[in-house]
Backbone as JSON, one array per atom type, in Angstrom:
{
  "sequence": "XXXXXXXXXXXXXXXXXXXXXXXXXXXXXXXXXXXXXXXXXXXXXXXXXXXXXXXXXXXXXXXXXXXXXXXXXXXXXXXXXXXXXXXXXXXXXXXXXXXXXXXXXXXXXXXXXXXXXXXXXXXXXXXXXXXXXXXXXXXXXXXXXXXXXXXXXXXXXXXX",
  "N": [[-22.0, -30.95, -4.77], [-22.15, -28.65, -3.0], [-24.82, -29.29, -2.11], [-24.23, -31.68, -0.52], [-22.69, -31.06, 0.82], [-23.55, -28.84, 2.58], [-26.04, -30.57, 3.93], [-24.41, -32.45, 5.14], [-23.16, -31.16, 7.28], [-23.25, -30.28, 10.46], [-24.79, -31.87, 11.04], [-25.41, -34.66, 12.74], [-27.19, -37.18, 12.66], [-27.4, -36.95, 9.88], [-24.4, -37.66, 8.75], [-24.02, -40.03, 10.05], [-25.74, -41.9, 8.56], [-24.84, -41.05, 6.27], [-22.02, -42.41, 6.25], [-22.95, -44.97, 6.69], [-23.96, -45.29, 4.45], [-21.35, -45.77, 2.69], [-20.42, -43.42, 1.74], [-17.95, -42.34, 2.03], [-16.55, -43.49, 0.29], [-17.35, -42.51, -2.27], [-16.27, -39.79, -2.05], [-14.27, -40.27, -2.0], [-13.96, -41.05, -5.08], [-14.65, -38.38, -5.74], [-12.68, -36.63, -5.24], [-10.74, -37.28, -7.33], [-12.16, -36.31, -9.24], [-12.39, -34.89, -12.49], [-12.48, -31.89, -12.74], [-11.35, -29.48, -11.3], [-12.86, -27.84, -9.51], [-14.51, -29.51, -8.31], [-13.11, -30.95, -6.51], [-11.9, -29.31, -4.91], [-13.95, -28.39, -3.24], [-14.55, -31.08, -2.51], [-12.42, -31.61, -0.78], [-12.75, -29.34, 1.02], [-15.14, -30.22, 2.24], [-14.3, -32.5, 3.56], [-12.3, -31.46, 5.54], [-14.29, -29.8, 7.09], [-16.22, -32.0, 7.83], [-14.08, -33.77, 9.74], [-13.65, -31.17, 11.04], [-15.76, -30.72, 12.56], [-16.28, -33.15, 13.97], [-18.11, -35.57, 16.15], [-16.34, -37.8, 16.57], [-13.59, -37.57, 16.23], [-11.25, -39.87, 15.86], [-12.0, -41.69, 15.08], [-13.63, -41.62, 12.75], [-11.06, -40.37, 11.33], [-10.29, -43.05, 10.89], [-11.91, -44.61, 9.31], [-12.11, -42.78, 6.82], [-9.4, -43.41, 6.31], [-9.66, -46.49, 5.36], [-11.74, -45.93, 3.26], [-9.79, -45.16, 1.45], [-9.6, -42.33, 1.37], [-7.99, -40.77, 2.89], [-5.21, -41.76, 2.06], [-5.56, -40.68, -0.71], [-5.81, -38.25, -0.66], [-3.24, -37.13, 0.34], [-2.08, -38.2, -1.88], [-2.72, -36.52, -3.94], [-1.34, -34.45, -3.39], [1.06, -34.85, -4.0], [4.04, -33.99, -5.78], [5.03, -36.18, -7.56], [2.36, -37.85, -7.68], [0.14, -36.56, -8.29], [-3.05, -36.36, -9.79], [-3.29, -34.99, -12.98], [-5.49, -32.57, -13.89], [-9.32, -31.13, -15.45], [-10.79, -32.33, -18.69], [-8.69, -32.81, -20.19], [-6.77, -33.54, -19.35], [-4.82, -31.77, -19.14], [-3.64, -29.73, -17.29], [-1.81, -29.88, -14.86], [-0.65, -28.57, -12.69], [-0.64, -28.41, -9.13], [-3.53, -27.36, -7.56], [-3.24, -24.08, -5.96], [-5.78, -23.59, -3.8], [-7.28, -25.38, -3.63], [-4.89, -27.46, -2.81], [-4.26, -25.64, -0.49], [-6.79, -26.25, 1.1], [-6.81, -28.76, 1.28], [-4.15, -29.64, 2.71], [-5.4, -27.93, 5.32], [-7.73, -29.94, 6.17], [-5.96, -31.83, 6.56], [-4.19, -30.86, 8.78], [-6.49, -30.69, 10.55], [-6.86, -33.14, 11.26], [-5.15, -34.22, 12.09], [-4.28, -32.16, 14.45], [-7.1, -32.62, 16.13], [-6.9, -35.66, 16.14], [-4.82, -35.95, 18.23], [-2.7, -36.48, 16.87], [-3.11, -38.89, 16.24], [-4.4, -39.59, 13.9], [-3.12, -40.49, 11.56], [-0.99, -43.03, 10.35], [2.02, -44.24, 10.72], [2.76, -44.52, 7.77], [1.3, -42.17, 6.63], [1.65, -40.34, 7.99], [4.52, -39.98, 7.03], [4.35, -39.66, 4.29], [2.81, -36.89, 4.94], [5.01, -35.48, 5.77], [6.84, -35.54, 3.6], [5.02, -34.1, 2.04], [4.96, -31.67, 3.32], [7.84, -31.21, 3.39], [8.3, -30.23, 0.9], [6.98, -28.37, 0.04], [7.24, -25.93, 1.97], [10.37, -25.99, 1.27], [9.78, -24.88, -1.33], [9.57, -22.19, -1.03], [7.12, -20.37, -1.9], [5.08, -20.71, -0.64], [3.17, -20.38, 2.51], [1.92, -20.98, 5.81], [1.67, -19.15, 7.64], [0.23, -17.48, 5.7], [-1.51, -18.86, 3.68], [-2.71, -20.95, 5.09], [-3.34, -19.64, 7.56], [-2.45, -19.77, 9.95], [-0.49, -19.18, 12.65], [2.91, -19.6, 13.2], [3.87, -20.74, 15.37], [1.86, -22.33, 15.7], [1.89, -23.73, 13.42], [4.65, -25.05, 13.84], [4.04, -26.64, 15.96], [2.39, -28.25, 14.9], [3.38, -30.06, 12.68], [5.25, -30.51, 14.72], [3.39, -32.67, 15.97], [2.67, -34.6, 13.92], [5.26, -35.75, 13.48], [6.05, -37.33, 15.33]],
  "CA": [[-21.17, -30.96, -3.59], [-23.03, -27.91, -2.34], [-26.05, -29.85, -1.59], [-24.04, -32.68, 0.16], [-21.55, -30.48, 2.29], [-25.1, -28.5, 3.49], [-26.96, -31.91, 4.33], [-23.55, -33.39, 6.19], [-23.25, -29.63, 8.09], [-23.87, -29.78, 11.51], [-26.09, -32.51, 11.39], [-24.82, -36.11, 12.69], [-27.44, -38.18, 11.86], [-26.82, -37.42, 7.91], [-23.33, -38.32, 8.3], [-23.84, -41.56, 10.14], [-26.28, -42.05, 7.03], [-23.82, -40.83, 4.88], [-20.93, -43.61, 6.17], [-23.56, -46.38, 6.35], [-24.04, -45.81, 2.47], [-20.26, -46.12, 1.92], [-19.86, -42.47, 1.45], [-16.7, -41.27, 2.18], [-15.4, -43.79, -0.96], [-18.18, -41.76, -3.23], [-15.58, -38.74, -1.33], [-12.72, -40.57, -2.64], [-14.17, -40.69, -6.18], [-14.7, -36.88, -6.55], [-11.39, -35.92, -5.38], [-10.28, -37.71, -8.59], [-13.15, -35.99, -10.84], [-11.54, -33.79, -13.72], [-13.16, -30.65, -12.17], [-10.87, -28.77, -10.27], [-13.92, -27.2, -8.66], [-15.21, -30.29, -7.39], [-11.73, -31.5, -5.89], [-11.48, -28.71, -4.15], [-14.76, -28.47, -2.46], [-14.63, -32.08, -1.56], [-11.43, -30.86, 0.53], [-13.22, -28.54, 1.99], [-16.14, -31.04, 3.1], [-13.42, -33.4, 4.51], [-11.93, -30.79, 6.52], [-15.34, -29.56, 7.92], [-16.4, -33.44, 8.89], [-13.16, -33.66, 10.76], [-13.41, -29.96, 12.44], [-17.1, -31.35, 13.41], [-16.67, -34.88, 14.21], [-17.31, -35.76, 18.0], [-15.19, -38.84, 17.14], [-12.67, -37.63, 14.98], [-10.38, -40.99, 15.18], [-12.96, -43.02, 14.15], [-13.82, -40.39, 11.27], [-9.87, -41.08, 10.66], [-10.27, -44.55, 10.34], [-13.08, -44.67, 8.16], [-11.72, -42.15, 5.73], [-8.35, -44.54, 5.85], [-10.26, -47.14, 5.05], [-12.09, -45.61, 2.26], [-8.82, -44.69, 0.86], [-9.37, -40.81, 1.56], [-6.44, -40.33, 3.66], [-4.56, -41.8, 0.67], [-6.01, -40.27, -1.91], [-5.33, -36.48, -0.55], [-2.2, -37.26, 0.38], [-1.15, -38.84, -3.07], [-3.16, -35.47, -4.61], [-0.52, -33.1, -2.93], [2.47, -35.32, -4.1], [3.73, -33.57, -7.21], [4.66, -36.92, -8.38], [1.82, -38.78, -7.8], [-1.56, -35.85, -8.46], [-3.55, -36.14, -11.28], [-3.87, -33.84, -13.82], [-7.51, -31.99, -14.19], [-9.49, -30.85, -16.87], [-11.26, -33.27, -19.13], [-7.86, -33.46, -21.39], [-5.49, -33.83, -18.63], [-3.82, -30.71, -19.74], [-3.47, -28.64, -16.44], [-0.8, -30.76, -14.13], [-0.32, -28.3, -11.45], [-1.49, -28.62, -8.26], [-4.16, -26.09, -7.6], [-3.73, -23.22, -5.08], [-6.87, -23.4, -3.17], [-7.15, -27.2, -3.53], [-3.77, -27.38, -1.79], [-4.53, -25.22, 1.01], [-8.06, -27.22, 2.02], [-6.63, -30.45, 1.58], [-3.86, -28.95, 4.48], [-6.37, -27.66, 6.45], [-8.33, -31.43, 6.45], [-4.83, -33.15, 7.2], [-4.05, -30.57, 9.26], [-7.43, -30.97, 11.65], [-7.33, -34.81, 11.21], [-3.52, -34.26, 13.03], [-5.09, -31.78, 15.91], [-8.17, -33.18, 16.33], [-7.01, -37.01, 16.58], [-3.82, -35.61, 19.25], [-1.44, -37.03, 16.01], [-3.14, -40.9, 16.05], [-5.61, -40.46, 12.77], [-2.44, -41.1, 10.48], [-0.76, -44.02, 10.45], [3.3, -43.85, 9.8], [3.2, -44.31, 6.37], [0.64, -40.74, 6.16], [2.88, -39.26, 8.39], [6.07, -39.9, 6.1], [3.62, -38.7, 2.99], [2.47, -35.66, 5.16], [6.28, -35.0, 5.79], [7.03, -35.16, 2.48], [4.57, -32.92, 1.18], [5.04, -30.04, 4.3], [9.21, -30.42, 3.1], [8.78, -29.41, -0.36], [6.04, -26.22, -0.04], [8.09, -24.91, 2.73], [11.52, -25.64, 0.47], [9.21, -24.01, -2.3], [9.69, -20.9, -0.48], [6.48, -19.81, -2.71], [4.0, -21.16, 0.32], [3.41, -19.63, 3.88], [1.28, -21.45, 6.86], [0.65, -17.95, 8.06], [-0.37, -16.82, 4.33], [-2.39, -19.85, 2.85], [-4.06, -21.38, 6.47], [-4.09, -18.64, 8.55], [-1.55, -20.43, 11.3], [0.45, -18.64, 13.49], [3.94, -19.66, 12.89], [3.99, -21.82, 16.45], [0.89, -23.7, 15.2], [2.48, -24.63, 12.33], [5.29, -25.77, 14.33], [3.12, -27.21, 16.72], [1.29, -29.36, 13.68], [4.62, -30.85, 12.44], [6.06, -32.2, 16.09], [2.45, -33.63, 16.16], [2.92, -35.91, 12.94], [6.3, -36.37, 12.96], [5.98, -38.79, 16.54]],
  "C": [[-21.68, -29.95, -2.58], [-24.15, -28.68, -1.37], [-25.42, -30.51, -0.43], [-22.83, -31.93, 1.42], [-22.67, -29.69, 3.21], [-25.85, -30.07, 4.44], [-25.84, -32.23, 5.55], [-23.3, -32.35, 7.37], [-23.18, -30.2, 9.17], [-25.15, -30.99, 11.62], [-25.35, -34.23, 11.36], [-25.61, -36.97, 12.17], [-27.5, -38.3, 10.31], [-25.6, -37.98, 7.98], [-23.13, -39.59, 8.61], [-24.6, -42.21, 8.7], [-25.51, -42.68, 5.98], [-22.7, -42.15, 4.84], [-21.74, -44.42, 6.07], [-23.76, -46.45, 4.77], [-23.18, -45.67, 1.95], [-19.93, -44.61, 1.08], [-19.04, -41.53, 1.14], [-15.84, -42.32, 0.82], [-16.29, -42.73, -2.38], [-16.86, -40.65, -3.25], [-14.26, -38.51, -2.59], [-12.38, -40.12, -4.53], [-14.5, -39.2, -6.77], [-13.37, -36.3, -6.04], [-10.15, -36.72, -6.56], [-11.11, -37.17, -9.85], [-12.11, -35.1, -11.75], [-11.26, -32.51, -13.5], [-12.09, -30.33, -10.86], [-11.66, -28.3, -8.94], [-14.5, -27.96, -7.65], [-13.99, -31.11, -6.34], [-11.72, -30.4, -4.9], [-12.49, -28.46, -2.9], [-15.16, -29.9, -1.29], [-13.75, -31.86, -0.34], [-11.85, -30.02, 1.46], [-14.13, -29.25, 3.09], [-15.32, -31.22, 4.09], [-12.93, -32.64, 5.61], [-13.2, -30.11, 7.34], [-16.16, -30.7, 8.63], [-15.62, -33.44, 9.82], [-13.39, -32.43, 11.93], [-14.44, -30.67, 13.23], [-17.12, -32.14, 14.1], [-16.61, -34.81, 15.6], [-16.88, -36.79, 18.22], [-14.72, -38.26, 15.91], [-11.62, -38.91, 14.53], [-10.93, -41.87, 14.83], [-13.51, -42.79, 12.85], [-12.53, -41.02, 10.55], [-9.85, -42.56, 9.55], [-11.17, -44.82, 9.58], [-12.79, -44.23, 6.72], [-10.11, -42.63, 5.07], [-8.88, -45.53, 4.71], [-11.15, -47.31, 3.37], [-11.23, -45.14, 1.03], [-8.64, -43.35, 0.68], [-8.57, -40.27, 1.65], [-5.29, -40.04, 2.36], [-4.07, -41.35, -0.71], [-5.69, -38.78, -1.95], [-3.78, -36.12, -0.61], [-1.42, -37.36, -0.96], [-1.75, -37.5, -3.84], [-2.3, -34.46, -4.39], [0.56, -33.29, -3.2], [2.38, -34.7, -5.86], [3.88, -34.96, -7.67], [3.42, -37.72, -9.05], [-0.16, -37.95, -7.96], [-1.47, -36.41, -9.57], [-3.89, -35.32, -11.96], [-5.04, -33.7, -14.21], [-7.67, -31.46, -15.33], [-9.77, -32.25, -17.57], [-9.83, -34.29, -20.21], [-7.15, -33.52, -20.56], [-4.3, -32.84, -18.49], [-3.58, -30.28, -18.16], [-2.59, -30.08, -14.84], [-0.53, -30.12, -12.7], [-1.65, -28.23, -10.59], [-2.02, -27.57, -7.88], [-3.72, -25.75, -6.07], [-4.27, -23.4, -3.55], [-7.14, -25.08, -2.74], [-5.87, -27.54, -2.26], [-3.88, -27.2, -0.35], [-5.72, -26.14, 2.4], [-7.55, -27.91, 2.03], [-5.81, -30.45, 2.84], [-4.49, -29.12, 4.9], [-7.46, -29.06, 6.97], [-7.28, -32.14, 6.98], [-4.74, -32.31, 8.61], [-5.41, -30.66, 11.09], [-7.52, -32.46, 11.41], [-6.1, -34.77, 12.38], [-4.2, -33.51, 14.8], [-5.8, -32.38, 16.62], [-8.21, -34.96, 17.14], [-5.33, -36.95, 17.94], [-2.76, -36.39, 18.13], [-1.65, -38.42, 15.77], [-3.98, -40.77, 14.91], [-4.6, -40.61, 11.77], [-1.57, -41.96, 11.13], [0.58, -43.49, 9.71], [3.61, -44.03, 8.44], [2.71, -42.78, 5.54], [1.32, -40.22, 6.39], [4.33, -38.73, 7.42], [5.54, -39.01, 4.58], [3.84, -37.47, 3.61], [3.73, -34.69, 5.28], [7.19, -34.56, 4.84], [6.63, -34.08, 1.88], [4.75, -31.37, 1.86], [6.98, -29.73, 3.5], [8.9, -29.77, 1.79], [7.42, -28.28, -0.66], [6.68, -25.85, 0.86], [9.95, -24.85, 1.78], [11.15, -24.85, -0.96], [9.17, -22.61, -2.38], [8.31, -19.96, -1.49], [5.05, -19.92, -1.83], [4.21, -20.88, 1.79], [2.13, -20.32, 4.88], [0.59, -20.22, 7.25], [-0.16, -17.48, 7.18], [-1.9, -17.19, 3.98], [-3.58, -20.3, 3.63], [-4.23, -20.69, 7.47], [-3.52, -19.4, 9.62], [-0.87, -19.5, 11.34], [1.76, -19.43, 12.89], [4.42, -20.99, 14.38], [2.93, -22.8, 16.34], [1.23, -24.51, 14.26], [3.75, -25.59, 13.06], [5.09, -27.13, 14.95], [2.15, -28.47, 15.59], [2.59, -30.46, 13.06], [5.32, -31.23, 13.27], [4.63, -32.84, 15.7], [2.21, -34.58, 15.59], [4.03, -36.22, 12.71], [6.84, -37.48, 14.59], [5.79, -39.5, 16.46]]
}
């Protein structure tokens, strides 16, 4: 994941590359690997394509498409993550994992002015912002480094 978040960097023609060879479902398939480690780094990619992209709603739609969107979204739902680790043992949702996958929804929301989710993400993304802020155990200013009016400012923007 190292290699492939270096290569996609800062450099467009790897990532057009990268989508012409059906990449971002490869994406999809490591934020399901076992490996905490590698779940979390893919999050990180995703959110550094997006900061990058000089089309981010077409980035959106691609990573819809690929079932990305989907797939992060349904990773942050306690019901619906998967438990990591080769035995399935470890159920909670990581930390660090958590925070990047934010920070990717969160610049997919900026970035596309609130159009790269589609109302059914939105109602996910709504879901998952009510219960870490009713968790009272998770902080916007803490975890992503938002101001307290950005965060605000990020939740009118997906809930239109």
């Amino acid at each position: 994941m190292y290699c492939l978040s270096s290569t996609l960097k800062h450099c467009e023609p790897a990532v057009l590359r990268f989508s012409s060879l059906d990449g971002y479902s490869q994406l999809l398939l490591a934020l399901h690997d076992p490996s905490q480690t590698i779940r979390t780094k893919t999050s990180f990619l995703l959110s550094q394509l997006v900061s990058q992209s000089a089309q981010p709603l077409e980035l959106s739609q691609e990573l819809r498409q690929a079932g990305v969107l989907k797939g992060v979204l349904d990773s942050l739902n306690r019901d619906l993550h998967q438990p990591t680790e080769s035995t399935g043992e470890n159920n909670k949702i990581d930390e660090d994992y958590r925070d990047k996958s934010l920070r990717f929804l969160v610049n997919v929301v900026e970035r596309t002015e609130g159009k790269g989710l589609e109302k059914d993400e939105k109602d996910k993304l709504g879901k998952v912002v009510k219960e870490l802020e009713e968790g009272g155990e998770w902080s916007a200013e803490e975890d992503l480094g938002m101001a307290k009016s950005e965060w605000e400012d990020f939740k009118r923007s997906f809930k239109q």
